[in-house]
C-alpha positions as a Markdown table, in Angstrom:
| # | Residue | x | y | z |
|---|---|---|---|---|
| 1 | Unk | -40.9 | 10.6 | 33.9 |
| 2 | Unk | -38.4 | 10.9 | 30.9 |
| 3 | Unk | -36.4 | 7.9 | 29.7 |
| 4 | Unk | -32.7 | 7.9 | 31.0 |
| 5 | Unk | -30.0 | 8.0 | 28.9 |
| 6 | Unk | -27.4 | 5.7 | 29.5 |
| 7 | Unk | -24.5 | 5.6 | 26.9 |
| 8 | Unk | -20.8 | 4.5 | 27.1 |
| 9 | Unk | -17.9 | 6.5 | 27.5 |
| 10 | Unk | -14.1 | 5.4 | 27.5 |
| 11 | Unk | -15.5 | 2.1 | 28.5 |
| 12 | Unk | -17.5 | 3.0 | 31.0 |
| 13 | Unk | -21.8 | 3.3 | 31.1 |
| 14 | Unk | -22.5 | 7.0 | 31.9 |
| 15 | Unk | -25.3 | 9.0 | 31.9 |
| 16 | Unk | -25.7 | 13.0 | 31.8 |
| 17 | Unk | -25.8 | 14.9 | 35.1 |
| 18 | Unk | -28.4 | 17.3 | 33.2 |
| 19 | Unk | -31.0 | 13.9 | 32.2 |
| 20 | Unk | -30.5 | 13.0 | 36.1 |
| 21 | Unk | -31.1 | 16.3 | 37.6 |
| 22 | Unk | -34.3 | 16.6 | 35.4 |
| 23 | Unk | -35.5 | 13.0 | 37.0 |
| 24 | Unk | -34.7 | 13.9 | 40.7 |
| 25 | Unk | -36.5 | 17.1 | 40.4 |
| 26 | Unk | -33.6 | 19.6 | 40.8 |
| 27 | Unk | -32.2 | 22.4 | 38.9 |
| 28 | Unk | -28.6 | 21.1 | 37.3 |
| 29 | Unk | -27.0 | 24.0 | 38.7 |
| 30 | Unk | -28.4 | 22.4 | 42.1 |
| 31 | Unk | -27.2 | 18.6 | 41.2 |
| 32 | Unk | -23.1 | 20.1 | 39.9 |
| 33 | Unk | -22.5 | 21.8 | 43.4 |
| 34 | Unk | -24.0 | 18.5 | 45.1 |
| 35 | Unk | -21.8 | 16.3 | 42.8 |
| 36 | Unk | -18.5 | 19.0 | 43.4 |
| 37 | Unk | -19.1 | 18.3 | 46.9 |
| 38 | Unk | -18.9 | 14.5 | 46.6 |
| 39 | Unk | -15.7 | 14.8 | 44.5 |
| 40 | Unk | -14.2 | 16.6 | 46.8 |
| 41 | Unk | -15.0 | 14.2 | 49.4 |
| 42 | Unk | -13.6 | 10.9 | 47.6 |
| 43 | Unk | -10.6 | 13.6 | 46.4 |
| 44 | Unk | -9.7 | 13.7 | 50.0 |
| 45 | Unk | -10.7 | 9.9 | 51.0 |
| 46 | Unk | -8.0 | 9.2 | 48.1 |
| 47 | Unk | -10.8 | 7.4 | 46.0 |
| 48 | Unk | -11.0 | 7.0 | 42.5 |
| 49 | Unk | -13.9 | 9.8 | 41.2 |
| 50 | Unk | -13.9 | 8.7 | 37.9 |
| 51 | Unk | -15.4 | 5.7 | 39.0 |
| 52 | Unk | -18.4 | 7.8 | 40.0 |
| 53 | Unk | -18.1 | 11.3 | 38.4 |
| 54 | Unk | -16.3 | 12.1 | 35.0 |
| 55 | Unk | -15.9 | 15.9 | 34.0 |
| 56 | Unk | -17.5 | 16.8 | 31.0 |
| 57 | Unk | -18.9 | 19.7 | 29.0 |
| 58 | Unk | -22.0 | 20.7 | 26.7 |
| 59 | Unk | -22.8 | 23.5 | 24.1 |
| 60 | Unk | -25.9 | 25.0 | 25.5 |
| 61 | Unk | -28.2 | 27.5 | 22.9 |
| 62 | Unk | -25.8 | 29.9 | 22.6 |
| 63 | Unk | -23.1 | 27.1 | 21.1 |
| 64 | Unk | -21.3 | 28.2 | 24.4 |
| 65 | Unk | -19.5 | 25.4 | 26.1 |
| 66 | Unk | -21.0 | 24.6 | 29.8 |
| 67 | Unk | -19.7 | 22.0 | 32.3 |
| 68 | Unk | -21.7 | 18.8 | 33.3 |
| 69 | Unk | -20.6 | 15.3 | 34.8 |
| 70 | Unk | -21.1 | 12.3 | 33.2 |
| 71 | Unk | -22.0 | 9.7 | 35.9 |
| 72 | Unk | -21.7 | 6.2 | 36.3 |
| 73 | Unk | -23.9 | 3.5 | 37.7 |
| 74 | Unk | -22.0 | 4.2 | 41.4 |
| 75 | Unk | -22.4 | 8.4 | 40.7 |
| 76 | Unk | -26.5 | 7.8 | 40.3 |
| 77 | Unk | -26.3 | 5.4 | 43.6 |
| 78 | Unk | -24.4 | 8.1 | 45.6 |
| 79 | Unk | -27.1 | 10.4 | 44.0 |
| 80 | Unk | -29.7 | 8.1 | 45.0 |
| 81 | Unk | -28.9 | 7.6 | 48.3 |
| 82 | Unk | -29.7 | 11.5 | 49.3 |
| 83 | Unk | -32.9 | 11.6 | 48.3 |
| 84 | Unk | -36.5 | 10.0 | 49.6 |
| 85 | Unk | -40.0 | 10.0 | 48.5 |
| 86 | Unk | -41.4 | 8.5 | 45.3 |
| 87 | Unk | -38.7 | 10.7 | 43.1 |
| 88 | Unk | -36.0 | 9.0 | 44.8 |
| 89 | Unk | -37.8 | 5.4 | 44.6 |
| 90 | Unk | -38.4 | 5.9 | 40.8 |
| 91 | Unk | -35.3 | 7.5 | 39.9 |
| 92 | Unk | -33.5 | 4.5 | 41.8 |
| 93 | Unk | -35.6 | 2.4 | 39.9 |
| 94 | Unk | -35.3 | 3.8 | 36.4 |
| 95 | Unk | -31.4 | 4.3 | 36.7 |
| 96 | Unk | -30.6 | 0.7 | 38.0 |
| 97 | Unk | -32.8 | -0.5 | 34.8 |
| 98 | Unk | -31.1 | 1.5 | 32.2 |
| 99 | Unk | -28.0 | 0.7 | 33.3 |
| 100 | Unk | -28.7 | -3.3 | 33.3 |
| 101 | Unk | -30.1 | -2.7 | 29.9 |
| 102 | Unk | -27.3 | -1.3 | 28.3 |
| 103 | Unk | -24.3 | -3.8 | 30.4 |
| 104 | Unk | -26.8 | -6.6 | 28.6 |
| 105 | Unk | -25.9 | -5.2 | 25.2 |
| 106 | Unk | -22.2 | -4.2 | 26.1 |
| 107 | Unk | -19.3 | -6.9 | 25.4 |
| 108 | Unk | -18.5 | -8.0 | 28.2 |
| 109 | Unk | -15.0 | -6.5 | 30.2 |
| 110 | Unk | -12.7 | -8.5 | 31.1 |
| 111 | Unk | -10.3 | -8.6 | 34.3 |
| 112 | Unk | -7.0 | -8.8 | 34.1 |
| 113 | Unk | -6.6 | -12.1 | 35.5 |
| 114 | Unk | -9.5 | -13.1 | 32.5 |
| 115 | Unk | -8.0 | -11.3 | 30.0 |
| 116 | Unk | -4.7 | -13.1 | 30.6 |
| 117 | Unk | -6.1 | -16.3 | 30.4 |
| 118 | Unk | -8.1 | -15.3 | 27.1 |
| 119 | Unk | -4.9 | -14.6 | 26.0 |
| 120 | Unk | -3.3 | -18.1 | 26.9 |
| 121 | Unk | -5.8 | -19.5 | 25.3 |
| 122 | Unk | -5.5 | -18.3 | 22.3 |
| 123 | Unk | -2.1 | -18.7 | 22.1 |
| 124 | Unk | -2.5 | -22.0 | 22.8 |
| 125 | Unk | -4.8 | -22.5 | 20.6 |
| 126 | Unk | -2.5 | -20.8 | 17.8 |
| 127 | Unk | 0.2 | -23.2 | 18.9 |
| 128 | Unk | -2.2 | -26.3 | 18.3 |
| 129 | Unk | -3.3 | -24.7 | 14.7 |
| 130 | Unk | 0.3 | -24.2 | 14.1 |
| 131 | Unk | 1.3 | -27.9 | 15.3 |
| 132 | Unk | -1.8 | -29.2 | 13.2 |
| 133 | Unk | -0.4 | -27.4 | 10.3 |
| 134 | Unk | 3.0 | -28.5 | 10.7 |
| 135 | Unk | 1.8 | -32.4 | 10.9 |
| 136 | Unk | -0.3 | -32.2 | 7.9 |
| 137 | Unk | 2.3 | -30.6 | 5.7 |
| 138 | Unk | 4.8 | -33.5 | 7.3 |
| 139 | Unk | 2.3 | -36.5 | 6.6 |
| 140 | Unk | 2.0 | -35.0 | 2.4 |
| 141 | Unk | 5.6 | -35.0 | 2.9 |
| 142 | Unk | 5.6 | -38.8 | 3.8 |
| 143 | Unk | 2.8 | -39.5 | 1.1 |
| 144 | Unk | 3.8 | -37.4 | -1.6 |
| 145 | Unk | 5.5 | -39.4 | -4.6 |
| 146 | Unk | 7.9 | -38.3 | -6.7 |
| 147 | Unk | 6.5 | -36.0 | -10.0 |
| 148 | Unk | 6.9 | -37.0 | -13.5 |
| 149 | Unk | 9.6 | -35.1 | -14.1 |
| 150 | Unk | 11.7 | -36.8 | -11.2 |
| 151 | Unk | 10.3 | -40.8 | -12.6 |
| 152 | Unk | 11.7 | -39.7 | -15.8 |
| 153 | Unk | 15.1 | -39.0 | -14.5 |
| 154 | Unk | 15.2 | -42.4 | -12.4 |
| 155 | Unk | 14.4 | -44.4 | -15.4 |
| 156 | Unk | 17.0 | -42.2 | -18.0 |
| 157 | Unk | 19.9 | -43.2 | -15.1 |
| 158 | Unk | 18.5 | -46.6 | -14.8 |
| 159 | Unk | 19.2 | -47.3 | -18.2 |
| 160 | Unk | 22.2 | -46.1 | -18.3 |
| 161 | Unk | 23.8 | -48.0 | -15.7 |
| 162 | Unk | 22.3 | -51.1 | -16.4 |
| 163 | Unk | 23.6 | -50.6 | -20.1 |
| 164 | Unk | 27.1 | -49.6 | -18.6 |
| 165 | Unk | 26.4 | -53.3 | -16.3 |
| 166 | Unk | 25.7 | -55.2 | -19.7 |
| 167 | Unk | 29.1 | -53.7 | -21.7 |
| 168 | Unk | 27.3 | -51.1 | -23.9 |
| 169 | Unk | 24.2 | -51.4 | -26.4 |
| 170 | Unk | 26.6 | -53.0 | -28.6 |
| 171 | Unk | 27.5 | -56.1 | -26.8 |
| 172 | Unk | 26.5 | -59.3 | -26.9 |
| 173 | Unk | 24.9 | -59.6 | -23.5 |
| 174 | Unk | 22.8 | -56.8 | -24.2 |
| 175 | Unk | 21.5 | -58.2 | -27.0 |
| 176 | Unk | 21.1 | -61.3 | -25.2 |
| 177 | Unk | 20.3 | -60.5 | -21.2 |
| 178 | Unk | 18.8 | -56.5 | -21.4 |
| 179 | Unk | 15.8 | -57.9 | -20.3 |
| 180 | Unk | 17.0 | -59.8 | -17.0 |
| 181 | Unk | 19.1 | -57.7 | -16.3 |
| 182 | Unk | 17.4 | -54.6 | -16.5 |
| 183 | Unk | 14.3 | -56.9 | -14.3 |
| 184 | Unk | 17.3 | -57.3 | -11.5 |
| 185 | Unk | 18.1 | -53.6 | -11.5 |
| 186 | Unk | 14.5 | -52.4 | -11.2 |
| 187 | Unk | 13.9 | -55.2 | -8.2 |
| 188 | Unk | 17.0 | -54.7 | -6.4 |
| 189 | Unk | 15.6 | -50.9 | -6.4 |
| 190 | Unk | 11.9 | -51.4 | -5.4 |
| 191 | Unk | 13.2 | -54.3 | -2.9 |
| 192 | Unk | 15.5 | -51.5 | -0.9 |
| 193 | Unk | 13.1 | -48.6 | -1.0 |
| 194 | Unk | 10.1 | -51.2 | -0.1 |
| 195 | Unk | 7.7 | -49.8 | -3.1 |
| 196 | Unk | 5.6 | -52.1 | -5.5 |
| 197 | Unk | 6.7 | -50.0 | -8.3 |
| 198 | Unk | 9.9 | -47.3 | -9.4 |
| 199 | Unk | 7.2 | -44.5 | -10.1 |
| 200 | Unk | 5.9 | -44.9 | -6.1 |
| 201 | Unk | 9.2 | -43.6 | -4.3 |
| 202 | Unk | 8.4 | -41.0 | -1.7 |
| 203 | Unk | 9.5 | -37.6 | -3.0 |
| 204 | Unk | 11.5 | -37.2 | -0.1 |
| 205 | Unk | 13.9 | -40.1 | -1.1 |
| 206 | Unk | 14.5 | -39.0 | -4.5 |
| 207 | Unk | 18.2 | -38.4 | -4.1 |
| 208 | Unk | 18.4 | -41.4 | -2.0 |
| 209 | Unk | 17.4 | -42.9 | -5.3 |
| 210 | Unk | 19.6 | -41.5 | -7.4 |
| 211 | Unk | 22.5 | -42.7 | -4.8 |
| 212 | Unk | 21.5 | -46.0 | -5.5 |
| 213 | Unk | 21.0 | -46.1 | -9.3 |
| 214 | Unk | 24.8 | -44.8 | -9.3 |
| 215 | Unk | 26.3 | -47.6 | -6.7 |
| 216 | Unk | 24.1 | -50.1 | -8.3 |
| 217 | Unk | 26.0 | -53.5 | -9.2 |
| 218 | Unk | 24.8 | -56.6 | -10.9 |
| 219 | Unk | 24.9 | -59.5 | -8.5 |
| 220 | Unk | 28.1 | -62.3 | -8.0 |
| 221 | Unk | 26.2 | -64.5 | -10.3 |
| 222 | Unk | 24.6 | -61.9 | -13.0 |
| 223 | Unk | 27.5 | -60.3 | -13.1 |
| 224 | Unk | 29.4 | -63.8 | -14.1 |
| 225 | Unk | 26.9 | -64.3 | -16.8 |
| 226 | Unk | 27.2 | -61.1 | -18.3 |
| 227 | Unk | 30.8 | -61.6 | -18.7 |
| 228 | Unk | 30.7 | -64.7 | -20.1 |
| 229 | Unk | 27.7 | -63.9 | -22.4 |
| 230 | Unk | 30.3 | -61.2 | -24.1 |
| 231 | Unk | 33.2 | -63.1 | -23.4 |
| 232 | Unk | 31.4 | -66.7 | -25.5 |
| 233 | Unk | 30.4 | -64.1 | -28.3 |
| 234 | Unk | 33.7 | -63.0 | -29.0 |
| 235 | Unk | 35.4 | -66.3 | -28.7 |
| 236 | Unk | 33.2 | -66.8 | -31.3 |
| 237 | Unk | 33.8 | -63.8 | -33.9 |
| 238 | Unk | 37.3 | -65.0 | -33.7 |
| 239 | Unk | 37.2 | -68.5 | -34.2 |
């Protein structure tokens, strides 16, 4: 007995009418008016044929086209079920064999119901990937310090105002109190934004910390001394 064919067809495991009436020992002129006859009973039962027989064609020798059936693993049991005797015991046998071979090697296809929930899944998954992402990208946001480029600018400003504090490179109490007063400036700054050092600002708080450098004051007290540092020193230059 020849191997049967099984192959698969709009997603369906068929095999050819011709292969199967070889095996059951029938003409296939024989096995198409046996198979019309079953259509047309599931026809009028209102059943689904393609679920047993599907309509096809072949070229024969000639290159002529001739019609066939491609049949499922229900067509070859409603086959199967006409016949006795060792050709219908081995045919059964052979058919249900194939079949189970080739659903082994075929992805598997899902219901509705699983294919719905395959597709929840994913998404959900996606969602989680997407969440993951967006956490990651928010904790380098909350680590990431400020660039060179920004440190640069903070210190330029930083001068500036602390110079503006201290009268002008030019006065006495720059000459005198750059140094302290430019140490206030710098730790009134890293106190506020909590950071060990100027350069460490998160990069997301780089405005804020422009916003301070500009409303940045000396203290009661330093500002006093400043004042009377360049206030002393010209006292001085007139007397």
């Amino acid at each position: 007995m020849n191997q049967l064919k099984v192959i698969s067809f709009n997603g369906k495991l068929v095999t050819d009418s011709r292969e199967v009436a070889e095996m059951v020992g029938k003409s296939h002129d024989q096995l198409m008016r046996s198979i019309r006859k079953y259509v047309e009973y599931l026809t009028s039962a209102k059943m689904q044929t393609s679920e047993f027989f599907v309509s096809s064609t072949y070229k024969d020798s000639k290159n002529e086209s001739r019609p066939c059936f491609l049949i499922t693993k229900k067509g070859c049991d409603m086959v199967a079920n006409k016949m006795t005797g060792e050709k219908g015991v081995l045919f059964t046998a052979e058919y249900v064999t194939r079949f189970e071979e080739m659903e082994k090697q075929q992805p598997k296809i899902l219901s509705d119901k699983e294919q719905l929930m395959a597709s929840m899944k994913l998404s959900i998954e996606h969602n989680e990937k997407i969440e993951q992402h967006d956490e990651r990208i928010t904790n380098l946001e909350e680590t990431m310090r400020i660039d060179g480029a920004q440190e640069h600018t903070l210190n330029k400003k930083g001068k500036k105002v602390v110079m503006e504090a201290l009268g002008g490179k030019s006065s006495p109490a720059y000459k005198s109190m750059a140094f302290k007063v430019f140490s206030a400036f710098w730790r009134d700054f890293k106190n506020h934004f909590e950071i060990p050092r100027y350069g460490d600002l998160p990069k997301k708080q780089f405005e804020e910390g422009l916003r301070f450098i500009g409303m940045w004051q000396p203290s009661t007290s330093l500002k006093i001394e400043i004042d009377e540092t360049n206030n002393q020193q010209t006292l001085e230059g007139v007397i």
